[in-house]
C-alpha positions as CSV (number, residue, x, y, z in Angstrom):
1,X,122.4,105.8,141.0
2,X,121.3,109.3,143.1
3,X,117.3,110.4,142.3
4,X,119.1,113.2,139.5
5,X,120.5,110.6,137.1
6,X,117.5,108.4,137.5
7,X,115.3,111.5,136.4
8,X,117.7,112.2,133.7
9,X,117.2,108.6,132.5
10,X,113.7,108.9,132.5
11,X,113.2,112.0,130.9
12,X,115.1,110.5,127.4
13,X,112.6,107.2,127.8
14,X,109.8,108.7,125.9
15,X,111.4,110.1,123.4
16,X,113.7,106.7,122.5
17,X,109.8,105.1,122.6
18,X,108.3,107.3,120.5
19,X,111.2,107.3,117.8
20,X,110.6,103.7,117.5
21,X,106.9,103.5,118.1
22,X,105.9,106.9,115.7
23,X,105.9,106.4,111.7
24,X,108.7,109.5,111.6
25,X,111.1,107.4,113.6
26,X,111.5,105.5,110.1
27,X,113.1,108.5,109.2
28,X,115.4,108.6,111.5
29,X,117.2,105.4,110.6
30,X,120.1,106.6,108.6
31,X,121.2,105.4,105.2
32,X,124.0,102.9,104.2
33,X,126.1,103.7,102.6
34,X,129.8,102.5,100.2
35,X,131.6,103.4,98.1
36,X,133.1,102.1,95.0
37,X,135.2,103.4,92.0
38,X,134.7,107.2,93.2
39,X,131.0,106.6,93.3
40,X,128.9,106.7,96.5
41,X,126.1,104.2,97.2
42,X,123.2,105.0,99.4
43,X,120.6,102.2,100.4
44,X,117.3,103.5,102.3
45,X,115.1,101.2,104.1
46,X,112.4,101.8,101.9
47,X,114.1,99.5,99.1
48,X,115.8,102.6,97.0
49,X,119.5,102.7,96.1
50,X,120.5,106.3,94.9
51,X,124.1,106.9,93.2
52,X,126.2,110.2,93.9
53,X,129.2,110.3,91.5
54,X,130.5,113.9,93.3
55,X,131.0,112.4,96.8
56,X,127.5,112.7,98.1
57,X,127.1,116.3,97.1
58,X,123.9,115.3,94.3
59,X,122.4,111.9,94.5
60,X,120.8,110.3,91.5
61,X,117.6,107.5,91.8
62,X,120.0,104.2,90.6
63,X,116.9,101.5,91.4
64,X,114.2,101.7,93.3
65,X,113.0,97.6,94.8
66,X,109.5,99.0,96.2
67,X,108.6,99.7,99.8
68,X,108.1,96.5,101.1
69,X,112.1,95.8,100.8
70,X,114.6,97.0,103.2
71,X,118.3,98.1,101.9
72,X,119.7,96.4,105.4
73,X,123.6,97.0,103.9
74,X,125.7,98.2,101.2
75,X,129.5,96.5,100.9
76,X,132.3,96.1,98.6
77,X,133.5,92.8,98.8
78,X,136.8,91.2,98.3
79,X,137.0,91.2,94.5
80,X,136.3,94.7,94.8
81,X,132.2,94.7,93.9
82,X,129.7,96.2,95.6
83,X,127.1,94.2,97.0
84,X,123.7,95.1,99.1
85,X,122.0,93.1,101.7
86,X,118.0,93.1,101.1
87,X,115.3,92.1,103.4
88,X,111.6,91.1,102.5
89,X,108.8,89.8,104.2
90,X,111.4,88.2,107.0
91,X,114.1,86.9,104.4
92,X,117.2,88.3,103.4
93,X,119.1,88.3,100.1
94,X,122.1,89.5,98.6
95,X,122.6,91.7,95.2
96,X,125.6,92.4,93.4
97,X,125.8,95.4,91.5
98,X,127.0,94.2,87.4
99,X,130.5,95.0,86.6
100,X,128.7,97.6,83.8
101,X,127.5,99.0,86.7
102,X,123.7,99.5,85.9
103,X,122.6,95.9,87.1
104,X,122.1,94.3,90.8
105,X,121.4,90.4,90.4
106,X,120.8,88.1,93.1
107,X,123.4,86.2,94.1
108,X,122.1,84.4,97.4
109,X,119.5,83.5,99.4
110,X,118.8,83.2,103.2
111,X,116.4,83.1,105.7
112,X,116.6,86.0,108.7
């Protein structure tokens, strides 16, 4: 490594600290998202799923956990039902969204 890449390098460390360290890096994570049936599922990491049935072009508030749980990911499973991994106070769970659609249940249990 010549004294020009190791400046370059060192230029970007700050900025990759202060993402993570400052409260607006949180904003910076980016959403998860699936989709299923023509719908599109977004989970933030402030425990809100929002619906978009237009591809993403409006988003609807579908539930909203609270802040203290983290939407880690959003899936469709094998039997063709989407299903979001949750995080809270250092355990994760799963949700499945109800075949109506309107409804995410818990359907297991596990520590991170």
């Amino acid at each position: 490594m010549n004294r020009r890449d190791f400046l370059k390098i060192s230029k970007l460390l700050p900025a990759v600290f202060f993402i993570q360290l400052h409260p607006l890096g949180k904003m910076i994570n980016l959403p998860k998202e699936a989709e299923l049936d023509g719908k599109r599922y977004r989970g933030t990491e402030d425990g809100t799923i929002f619906i978009s049935p237009d591809g993403g072009k409006t988003w609807q508030l579908h539930v909203q956990l609270g802040k203290q749980y983290s939407i880690q990911e959003l899936f469709v499973d094998q039997s063709n039902q989407m299903r979001a991994h949750v995080k809270f106070a250092g355990n994760s769970f799963e949700l499945a969204l109800s075949k109506n659609g309107s409804d995410w249940r818990t359907i297991s249990s596990f520590k991170a």
